[in-house]
C-alpha positions in Angstrom: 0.0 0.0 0.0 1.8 3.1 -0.9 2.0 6.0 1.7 -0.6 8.4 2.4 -0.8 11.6 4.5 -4.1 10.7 5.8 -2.8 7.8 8.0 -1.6 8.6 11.1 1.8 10.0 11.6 3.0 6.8 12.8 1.6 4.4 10.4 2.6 7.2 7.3 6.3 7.2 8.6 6.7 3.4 9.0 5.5 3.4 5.5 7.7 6.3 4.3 10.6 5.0 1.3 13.8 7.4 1.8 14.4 7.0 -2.1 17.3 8.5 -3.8 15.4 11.2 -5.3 13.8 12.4 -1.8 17.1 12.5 -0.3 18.8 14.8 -3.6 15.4 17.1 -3.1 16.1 17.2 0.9 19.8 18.1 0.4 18.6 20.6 -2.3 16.0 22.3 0.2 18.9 22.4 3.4 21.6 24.0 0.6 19.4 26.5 -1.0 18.6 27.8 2.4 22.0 28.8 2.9 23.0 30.4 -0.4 20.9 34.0 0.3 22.7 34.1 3.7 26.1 33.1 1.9 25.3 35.9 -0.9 24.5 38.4 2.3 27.3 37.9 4.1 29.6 38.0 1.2 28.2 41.8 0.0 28.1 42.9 3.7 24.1 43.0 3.4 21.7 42.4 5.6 19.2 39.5 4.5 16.8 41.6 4.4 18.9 44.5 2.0 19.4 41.3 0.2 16.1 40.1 -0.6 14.7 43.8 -1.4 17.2 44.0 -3.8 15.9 40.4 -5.3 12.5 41.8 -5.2 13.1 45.3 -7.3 15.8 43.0 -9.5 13.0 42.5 -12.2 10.8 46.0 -12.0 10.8 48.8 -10.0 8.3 48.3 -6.8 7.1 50.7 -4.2 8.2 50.7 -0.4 4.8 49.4 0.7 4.9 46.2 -2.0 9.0 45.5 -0.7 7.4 45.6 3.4 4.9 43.0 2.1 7.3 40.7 0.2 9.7 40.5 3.3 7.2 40.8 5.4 8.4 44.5 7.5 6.8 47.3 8.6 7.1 49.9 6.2 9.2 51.8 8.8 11.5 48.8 8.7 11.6 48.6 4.9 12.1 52.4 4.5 15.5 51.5 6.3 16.2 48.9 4.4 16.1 51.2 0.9 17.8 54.1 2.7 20.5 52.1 3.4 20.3 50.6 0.2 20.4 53.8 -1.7 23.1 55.2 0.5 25.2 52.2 -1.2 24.4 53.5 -4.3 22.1 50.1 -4.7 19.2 51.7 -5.5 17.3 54.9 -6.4 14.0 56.2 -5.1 11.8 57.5 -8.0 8.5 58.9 -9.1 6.3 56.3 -10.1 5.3 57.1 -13.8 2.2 57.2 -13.2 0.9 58.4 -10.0 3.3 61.2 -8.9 2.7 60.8 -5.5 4.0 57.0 -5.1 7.5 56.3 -5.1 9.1 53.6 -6.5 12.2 51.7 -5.5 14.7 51.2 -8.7 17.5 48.7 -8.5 20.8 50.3 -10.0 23.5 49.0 -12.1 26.1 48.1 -9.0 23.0 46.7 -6.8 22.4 44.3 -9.8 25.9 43.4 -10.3 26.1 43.1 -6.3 23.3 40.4 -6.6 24.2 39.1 -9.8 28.1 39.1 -8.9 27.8 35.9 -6.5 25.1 34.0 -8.4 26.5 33.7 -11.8 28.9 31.1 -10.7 26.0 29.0 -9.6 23.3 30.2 -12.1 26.0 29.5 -15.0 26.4 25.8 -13.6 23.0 25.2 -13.6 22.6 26.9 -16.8 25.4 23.6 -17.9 23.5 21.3 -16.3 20.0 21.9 -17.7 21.5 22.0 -21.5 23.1 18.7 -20.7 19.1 17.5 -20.0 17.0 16.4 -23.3 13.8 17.8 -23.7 12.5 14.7 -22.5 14.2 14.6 -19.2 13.8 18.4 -18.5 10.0 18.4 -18.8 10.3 15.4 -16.0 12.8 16.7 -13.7 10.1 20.2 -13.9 7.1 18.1 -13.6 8.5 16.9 -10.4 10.0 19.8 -9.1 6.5 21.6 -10.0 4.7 19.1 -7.7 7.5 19.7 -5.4 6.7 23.1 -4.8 3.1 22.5 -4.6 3.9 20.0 -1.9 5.6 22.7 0.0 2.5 25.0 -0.1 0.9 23.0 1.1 2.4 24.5 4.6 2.3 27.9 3.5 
């Protein structure tokens, strides 16, 4: 009978299989973990300077959208772009389209400050997916997919 989460914890964990691929997902859960502390400590960031720099990497957001995403007051993540901005990380602007808002811009030297310690590891995973076929990508991302929604599950 193969596991299922609505036997008791018991009788589910007697039944659980440590396979290989558990165990590789596992290990890749506990070391992605510690790469955005890693990245931090390496630029002298805080992880929290760190991930509002992740979050205004692709588009310009306002203060109030980066104290939701890292979960901050807005006090908090005013700090967090003034001391940004004082590193010449980002810029504060006016948001095109409502003059009153602000938004947060990521500059050329807080990109390259992210960017800087990831491309060793983005450029080696960039390797390893083209050494995948077609057929074994769309399998490694359907089980990654159901993965994640695993994962939410808790969220």
């Amino acid at each position: 009978m193969p596991p299922t989460p609505d036997l008791p914890h018991t009788a589910f964990t007697q039944q659980w299989e440590q396979t290989d691929s558990l165990l590789a997902l596992r290990e890749l859960i506990e070391v992605g973990a510690q790469v955005a502390p890693a990245v931090a400590r390496r630029a002298a960031l805080t992880h929290h300077e760190l991930q509002a720099l992740e979050v205004v990497i692709d588009q310009p957001v306002g203060p109030v959208e980066i104290a939701r995403e890292l979960g901050v007051t807005s006090a908090a993540a005013s700090g967090i772009v003034d001391r940004l901005a004082a590193r010449g990380h980002v810029v504060r602007q006016a948001h095109g389209s409502d003059r009153r808002r602000t938004q947060v811009v990521i500059t050329d030297s807080g990109r390259e400050e992210v960017l800087g310690y990831l491309m060793p590891m983005l450029a080696t995973l960039a390797d390893l997916d083209r050494s995948l076929t077609d057929e074994e990508r769309a399998l490694v991302a359907r089980y990654l997919r159901g993965a994640i929604v695993a994962m939410r599950r808790l969220l």
